[in-house]
N, C-alpha and C positions, 0 to 999 in steps of 0.2 A: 456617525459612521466614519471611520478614518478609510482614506483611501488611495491617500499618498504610497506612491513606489509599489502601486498594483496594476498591471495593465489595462488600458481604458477599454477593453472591449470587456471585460469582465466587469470593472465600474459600471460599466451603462448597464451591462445587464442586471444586476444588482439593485440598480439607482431605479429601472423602470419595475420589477419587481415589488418591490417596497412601494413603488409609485411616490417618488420622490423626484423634484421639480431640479433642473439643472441646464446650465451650459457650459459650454466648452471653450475653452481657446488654447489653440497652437502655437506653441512657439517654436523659431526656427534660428539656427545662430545666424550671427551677421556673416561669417565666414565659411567658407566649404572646405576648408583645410582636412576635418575627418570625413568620413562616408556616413551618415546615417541608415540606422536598423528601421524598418518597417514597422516595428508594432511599435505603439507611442505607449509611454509611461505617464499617470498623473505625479505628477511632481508638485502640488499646491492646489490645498481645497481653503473655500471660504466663504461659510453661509452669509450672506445676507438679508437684511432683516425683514423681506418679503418669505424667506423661508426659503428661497432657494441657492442650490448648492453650487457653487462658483467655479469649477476645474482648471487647470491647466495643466495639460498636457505638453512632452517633448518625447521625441523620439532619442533612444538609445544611441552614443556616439561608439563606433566602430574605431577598428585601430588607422593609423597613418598611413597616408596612401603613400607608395614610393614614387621616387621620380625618376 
Protein backbone atom coordinates (compact mmCIF):
# COMPACT_ATOMS: atom_id res chain seq x y z
CA UNK A 1 0.00 0.00 0.00
CA UNK A 2 1.82 3.32 -1.01
CA UNK A 3 0.98 6.24 1.10
CA UNK A 4 3.47 8.71 0.69
CA UNK A 5 1.96 12.52 0.06
CA UNK A 6 -1.54 11.27 1.49
CA UNK A 7 -2.69 12.82 4.50
CA UNK A 8 -2.11 10.77 7.66
CA UNK A 9 -5.55 11.03 9.03
CA UNK A 10 -6.86 9.10 5.95
CA UNK A 11 -3.55 6.79 6.20
CA UNK A 12 -4.55 5.55 9.55
CA UNK A 13 -7.78 5.13 8.48
CA UNK A 14 -7.04 2.98 5.71
CA UNK A 15 -4.12 1.21 7.63
CA UNK A 16 -6.78 0.21 10.64
CA UNK A 17 -9.40 -0.85 8.09
CA UNK A 18 -7.25 -3.48 6.24
CA UNK A 19 -5.92 -3.94 9.93
CA UNK A 20 -2.52 -3.36 9.17
CA UNK A 21 0.13 -2.95 12.04
CA UNK A 22 2.01 0.62 12.13
CA UNK A 23 3.59 3.70 13.73
CA UNK A 24 4.20 6.96 13.44
CA UNK A 25 6.73 9.59 13.65
CA UNK A 26 6.67 13.31 13.50
CA UNK A 27 8.91 15.35 12.25
CA UNK A 28 9.48 18.99 12.89
CA UNK A 29 12.05 21.37 11.20
CA UNK A 30 15.00 22.60 13.41
CA UNK A 31 13.88 26.16 12.48
CA UNK A 32 10.42 28.15 12.64
CA UNK A 33 11.41 30.44 9.89
CA UNK A 34 7.90 29.17 7.88
CA UNK A 35 4.43 28.75 9.82
CA UNK A 36 3.40 25.12 9.64
CA UNK A 37 -0.31 23.80 8.21
CA UNK A 38 -2.21 21.47 10.65
CA UNK A 39 -2.84 18.47 8.79
CA UNK A 40 0.41 16.32 8.64
CA UNK A 41 1.47 14.60 5.37
CA UNK A 42 3.19 10.93 5.34
CA UNK A 43 6.12 11.71 3.47
CA UNK A 44 8.14 8.06 4.06
CA UNK A 45 6.70 4.70 4.56
CA UNK A 46 8.92 1.43 5.36
CA UNK A 47 7.90 -1.92 6.21
CA UNK A 48 9.84 -3.83 8.38
CA UNK A 49 10.31 -7.25 8.58
CA UNK A 50 7.98 -7.93 11.59
CA UNK A 51 5.22 -6.69 9.06
CA UNK A 52 4.70 -3.47 10.19
CA UNK A 53 4.45 -0.41 8.47
CA UNK A 54 7.03 2.39 9.43
CA UNK A 55 5.44 6.21 8.72
CA UNK A 56 6.71 9.50 8.84
CA UNK A 57 4.82 12.20 8.92
CA UNK A 58 5.48 16.22 8.45
CA UNK A 59 3.22 18.91 8.43
CA UNK A 60 2.79 21.12 5.37
CA UNK A 61 5.15 24.32 5.22
CA UNK A 62 3.17 27.67 4.79
CA UNK A 63 4.49 30.75 3.10
CA UNK A 64 7.19 33.25 4.87
CA UNK A 65 6.23 35.17 7.68
CA UNK A 66 6.96 39.01 7.16
CA UNK A 67 8.67 41.03 9.54
Amino acid sequence: MDTVAQPLTQVIDKLEQAKINYTVTVTKPSRNVFPLEDELYVVRQQLDADGILNLMAAAKMGKEVSK
